[in-house]
Backbone as JSON, one array per atom type, in Angstrom:
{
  "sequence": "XXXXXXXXXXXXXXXXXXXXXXXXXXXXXXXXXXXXXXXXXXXXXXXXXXXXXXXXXXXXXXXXXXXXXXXXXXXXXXXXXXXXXXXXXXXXXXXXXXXXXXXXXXXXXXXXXXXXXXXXXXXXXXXXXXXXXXXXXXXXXXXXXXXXXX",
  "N": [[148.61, -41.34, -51.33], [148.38, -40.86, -48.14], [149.39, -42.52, -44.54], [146.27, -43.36, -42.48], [144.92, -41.55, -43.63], [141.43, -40.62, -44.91], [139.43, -42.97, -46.07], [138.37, -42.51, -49.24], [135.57, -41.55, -51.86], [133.22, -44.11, -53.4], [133.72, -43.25, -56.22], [133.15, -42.96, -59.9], [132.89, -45.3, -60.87], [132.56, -47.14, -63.7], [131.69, -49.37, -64.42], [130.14, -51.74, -62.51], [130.7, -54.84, -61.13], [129.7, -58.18, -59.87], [127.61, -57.0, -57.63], [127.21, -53.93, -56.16], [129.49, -51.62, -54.09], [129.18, -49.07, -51.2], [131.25, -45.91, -49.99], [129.9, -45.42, -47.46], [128.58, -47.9, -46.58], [130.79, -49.35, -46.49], [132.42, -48.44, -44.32], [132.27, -48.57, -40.64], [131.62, -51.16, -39.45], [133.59, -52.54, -40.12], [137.01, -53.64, -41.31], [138.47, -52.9, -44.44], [139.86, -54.05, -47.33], [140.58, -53.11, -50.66], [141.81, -54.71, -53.42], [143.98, -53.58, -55.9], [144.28, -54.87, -59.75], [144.38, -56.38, -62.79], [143.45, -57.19, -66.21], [145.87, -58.06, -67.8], [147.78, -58.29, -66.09], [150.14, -60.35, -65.13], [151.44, -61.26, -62.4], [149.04, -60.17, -60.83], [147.14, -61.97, -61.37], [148.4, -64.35, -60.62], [149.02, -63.45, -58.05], [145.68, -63.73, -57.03], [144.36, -66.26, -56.09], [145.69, -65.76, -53.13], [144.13, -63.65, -52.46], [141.7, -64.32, -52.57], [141.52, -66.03, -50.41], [142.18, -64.56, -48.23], [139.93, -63.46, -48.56], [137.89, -65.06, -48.4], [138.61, -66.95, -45.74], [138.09, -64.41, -44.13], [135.77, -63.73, -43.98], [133.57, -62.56, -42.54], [134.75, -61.13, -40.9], [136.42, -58.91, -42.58], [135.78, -56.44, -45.19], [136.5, -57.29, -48.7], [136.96, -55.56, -51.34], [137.03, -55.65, -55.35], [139.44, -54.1, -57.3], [139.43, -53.08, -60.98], [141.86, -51.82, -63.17], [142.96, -50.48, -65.46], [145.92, -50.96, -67.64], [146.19, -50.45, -70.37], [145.02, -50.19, -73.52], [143.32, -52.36, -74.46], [142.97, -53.28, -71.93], [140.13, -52.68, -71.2], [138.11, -53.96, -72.31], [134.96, -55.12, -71.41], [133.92, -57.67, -71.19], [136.15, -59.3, -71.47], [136.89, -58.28, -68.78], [135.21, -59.26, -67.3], [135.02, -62.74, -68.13], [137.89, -62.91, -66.95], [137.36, -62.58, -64.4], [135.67, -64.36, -64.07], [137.15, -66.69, -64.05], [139.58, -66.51, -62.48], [137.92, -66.78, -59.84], [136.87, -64.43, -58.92], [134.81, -63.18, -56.91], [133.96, -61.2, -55.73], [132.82, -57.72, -55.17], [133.48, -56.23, -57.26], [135.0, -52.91, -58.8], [134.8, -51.47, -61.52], [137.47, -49.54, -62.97], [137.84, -47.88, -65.29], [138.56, -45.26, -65.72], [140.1, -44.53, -64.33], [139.35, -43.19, -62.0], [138.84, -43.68, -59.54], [141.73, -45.16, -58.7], [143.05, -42.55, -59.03], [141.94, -41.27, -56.57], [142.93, -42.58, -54.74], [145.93, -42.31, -55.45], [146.94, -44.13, -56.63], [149.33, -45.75, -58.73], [149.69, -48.26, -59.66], [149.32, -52.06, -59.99], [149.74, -55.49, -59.31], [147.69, -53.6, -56.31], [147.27, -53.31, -52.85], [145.22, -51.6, -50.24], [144.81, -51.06, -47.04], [142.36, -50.55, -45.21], [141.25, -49.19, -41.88], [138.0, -49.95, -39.91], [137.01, -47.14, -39.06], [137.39, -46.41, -41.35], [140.19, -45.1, -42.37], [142.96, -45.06, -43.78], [146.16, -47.88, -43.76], [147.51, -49.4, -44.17], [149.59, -49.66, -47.29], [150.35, -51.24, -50.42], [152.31, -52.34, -52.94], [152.88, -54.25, -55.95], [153.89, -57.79, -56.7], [154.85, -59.31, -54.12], [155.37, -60.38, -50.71], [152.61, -60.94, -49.72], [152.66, -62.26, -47.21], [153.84, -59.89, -45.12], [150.9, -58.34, -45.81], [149.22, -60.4, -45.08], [149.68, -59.9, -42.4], [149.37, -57.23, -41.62], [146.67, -56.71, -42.19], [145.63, -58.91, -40.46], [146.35, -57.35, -37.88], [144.85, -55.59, -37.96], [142.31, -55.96, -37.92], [142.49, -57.55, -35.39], [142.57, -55.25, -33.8], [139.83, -54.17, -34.12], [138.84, -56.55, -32.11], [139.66, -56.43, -30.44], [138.4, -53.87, -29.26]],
  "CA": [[147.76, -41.22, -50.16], [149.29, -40.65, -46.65], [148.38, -43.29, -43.84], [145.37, -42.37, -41.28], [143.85, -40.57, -44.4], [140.27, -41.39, -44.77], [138.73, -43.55, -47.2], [137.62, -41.43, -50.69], [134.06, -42.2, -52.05], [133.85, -45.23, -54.15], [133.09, -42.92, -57.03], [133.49, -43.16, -60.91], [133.08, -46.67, -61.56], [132.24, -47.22, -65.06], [130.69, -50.6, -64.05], [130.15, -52.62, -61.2], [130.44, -56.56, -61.1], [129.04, -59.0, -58.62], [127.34, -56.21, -56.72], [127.97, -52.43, -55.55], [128.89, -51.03, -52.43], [129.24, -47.45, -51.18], [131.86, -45.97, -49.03], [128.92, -45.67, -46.35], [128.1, -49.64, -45.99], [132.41, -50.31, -45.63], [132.65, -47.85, -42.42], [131.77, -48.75, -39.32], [131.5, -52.85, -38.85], [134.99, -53.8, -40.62], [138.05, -53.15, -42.2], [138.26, -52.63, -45.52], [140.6, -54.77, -48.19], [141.35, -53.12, -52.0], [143.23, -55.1, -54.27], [144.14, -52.87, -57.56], [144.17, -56.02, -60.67], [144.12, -55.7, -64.22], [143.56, -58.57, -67.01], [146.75, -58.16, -68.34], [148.76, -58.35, -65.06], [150.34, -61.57, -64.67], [151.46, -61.14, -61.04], [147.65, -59.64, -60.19], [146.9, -63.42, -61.4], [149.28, -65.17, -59.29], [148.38, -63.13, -56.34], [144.4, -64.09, -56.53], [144.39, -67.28, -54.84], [145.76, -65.94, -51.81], [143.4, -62.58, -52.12], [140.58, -65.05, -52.11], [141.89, -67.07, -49.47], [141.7, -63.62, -47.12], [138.27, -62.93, -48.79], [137.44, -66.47, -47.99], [139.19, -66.82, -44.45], [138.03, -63.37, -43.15], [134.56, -62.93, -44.71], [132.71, -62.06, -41.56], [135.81, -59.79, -40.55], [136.61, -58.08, -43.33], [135.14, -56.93, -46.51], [136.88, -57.02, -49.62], [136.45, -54.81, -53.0], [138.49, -55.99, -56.13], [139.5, -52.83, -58.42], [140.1, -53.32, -62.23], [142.76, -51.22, -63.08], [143.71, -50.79, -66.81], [147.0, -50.09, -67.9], [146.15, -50.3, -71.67], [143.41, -50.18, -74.4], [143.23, -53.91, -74.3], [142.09, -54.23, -70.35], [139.26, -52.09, -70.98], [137.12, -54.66, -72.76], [134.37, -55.51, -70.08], [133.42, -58.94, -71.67], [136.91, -60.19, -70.77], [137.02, -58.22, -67.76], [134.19, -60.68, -66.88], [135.54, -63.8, -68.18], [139.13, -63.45, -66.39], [137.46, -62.54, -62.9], [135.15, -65.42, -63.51], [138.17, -67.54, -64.3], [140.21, -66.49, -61.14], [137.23, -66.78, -59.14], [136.68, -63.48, -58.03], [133.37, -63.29, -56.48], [133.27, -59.92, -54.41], [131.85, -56.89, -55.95], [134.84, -55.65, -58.56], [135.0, -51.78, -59.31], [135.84, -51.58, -62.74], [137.95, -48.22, -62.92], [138.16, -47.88, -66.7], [138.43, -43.71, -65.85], [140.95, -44.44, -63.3], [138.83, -41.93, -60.93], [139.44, -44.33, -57.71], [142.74, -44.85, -58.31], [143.41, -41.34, -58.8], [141.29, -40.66, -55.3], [144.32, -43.45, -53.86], [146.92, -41.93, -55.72], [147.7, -45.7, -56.95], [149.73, -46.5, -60.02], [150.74, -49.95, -59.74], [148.82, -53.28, -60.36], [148.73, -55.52, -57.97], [148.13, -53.02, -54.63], [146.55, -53.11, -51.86], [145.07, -50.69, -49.53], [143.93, -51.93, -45.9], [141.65, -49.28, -44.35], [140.43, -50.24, -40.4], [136.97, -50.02, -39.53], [136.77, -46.01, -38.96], [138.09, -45.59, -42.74], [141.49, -44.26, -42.44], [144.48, -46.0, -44.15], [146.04, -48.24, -42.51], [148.49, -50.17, -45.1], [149.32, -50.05, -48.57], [151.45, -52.27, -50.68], [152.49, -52.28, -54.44], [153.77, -55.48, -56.24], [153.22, -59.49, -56.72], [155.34, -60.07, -53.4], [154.59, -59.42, -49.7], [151.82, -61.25, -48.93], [152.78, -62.52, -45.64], [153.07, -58.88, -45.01], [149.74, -57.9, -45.96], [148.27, -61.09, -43.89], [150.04, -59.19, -41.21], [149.01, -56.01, -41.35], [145.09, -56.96, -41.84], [145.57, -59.13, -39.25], [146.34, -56.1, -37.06], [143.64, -54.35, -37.92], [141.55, -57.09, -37.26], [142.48, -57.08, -33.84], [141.79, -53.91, -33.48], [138.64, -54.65, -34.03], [138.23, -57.26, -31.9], [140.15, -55.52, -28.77], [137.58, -52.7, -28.73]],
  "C": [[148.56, -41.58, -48.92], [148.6, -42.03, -45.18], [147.82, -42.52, -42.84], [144.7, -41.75, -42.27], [142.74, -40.87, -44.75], [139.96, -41.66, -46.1], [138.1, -42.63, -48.41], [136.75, -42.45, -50.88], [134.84, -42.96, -53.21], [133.03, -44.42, -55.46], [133.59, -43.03, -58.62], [133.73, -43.99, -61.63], [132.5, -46.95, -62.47], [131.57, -48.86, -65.29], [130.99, -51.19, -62.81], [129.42, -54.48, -61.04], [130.59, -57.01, -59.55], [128.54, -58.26, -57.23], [127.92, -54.51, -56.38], [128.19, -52.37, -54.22], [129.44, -49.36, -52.38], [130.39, -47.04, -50.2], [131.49, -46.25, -47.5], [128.92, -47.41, -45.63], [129.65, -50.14, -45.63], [132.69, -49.87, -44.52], [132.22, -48.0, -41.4], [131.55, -50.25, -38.48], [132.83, -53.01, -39.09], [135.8, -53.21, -41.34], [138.16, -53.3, -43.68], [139.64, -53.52, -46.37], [140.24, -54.16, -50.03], [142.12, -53.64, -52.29], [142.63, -54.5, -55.87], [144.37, -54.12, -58.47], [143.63, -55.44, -61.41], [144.47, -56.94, -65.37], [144.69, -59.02, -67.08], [147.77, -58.23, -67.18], [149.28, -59.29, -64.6], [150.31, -61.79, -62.96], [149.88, -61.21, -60.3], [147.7, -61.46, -60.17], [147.71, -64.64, -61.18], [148.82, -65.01, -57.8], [146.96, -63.79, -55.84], [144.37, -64.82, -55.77], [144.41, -66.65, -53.38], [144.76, -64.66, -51.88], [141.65, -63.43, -51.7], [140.7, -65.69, -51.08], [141.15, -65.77, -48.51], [140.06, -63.5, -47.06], [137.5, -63.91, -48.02], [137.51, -66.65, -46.48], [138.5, -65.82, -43.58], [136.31, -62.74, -43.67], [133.5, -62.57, -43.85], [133.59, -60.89, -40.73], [135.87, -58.7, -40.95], [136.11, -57.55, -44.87], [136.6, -56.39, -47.67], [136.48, -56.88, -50.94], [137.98, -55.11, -53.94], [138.56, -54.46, -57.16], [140.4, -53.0, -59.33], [140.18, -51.79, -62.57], [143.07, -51.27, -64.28], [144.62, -50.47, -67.15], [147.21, -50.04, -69.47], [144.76, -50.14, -71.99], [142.68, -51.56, -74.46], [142.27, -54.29, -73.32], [140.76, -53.12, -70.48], [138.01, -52.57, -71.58], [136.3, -55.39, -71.71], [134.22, -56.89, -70.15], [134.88, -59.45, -71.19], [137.56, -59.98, -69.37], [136.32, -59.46, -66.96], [134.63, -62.0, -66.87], [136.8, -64.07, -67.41], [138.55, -63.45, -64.74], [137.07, -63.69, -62.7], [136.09, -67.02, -63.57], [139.22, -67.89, -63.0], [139.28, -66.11, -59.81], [136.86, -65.02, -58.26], [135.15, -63.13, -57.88], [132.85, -62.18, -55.71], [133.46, -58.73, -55.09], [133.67, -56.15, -56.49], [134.0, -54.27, -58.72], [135.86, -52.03, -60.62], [136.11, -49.53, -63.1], [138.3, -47.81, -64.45], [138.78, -46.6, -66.75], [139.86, -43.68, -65.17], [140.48, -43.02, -62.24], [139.61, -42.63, -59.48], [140.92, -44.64, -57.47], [143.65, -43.56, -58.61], [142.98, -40.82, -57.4], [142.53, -41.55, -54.77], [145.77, -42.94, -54.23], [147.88, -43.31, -56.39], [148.08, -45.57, -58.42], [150.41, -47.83, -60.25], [149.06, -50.88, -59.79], [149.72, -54.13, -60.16], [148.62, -54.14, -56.8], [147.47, -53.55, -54.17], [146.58, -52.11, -50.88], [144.49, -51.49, -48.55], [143.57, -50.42, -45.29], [140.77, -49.81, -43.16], [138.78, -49.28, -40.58], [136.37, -48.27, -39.66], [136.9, -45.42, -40.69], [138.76, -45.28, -43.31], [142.39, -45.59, -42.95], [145.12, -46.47, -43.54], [147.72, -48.98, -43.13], [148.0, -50.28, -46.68], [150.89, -50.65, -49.0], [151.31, -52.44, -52.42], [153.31, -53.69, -54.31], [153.54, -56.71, -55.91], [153.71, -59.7, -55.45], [154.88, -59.66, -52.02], [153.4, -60.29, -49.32], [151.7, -62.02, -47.61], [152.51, -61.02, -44.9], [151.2, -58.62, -45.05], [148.83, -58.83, -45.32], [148.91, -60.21, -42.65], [149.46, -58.18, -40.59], [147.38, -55.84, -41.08], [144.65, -57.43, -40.52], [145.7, -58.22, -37.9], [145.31, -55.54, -37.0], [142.2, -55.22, -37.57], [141.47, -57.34, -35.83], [142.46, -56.11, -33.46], [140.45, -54.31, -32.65], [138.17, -55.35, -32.96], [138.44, -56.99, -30.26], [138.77, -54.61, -28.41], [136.33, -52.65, -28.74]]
}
């Protein structure tokens, strides 16, 4: 996926933990935060902390959706999808992509990413791999001021 390209529907999720949302309800107040995570991903579960921190930090800013990502037969058991999010606290509405539809609409093959999409929808920053997160406070942060300029 190219940046500036607009947000694809949040479609084909084969379940939905701690809530749904639609592409509709992420456009128009706030920038948008995907992180791709997958049981089996050590890194993914290194990174959390600080993905909660943003979630945490920016939760009237920005919203963030977590997307489970399987890269085997293994991560596709929902019962420990459940138990690891509720383990690494993840508390904001998880797409579980078992089909891999959404990250085929992103074009994503990696675990961790992230996608930052501003307020209108459009791509804005994406980022593969456990490292980087100064980056990726960076770049949100940008888009955040956006926001707050206009």
């Amino acid at each position: 996926m190219k940046l500036r390209e607009p947000m694809p529907e949040l479609a084909g999720a084969t379940e939905w933990l701690n809530g749904q949302v639609t592409k509709d309800e992420l456009i128009g107040e706030k920038p948008t935060l995907f992180h791709f995570w997958s049981i089996s991903c050590h890194l993914c579960k290194e990174a959390m902390p600080q993905v909660n921190q943003f979630r945490d930090d920016f939760q009237d800013k920005l919203n963030v959706v977590a997307v489970h990502m399987p890269r085997s037969e293994n991560d596709l058991d929902l019962e420990e999808i459940k138990k690891v999010a509720s383990e690494h606290e993840i508390t904001q509405p998880i797409f579980v992509d078992s089909e891999l539809k959404f990250a085929d609409a992103l074009e994503n093959q990696y675990v961790p990413a992230y996608y930052v999409f501003d307020k209108e929808g459009k791509l804005r920053h994406f980022q593969a791999g456990g490292g980087g997160m100064k980056m990726l406070e960076k770049r949100v942060n940008r888009v955040l001021n956006e926001v707050e300029k206009a």
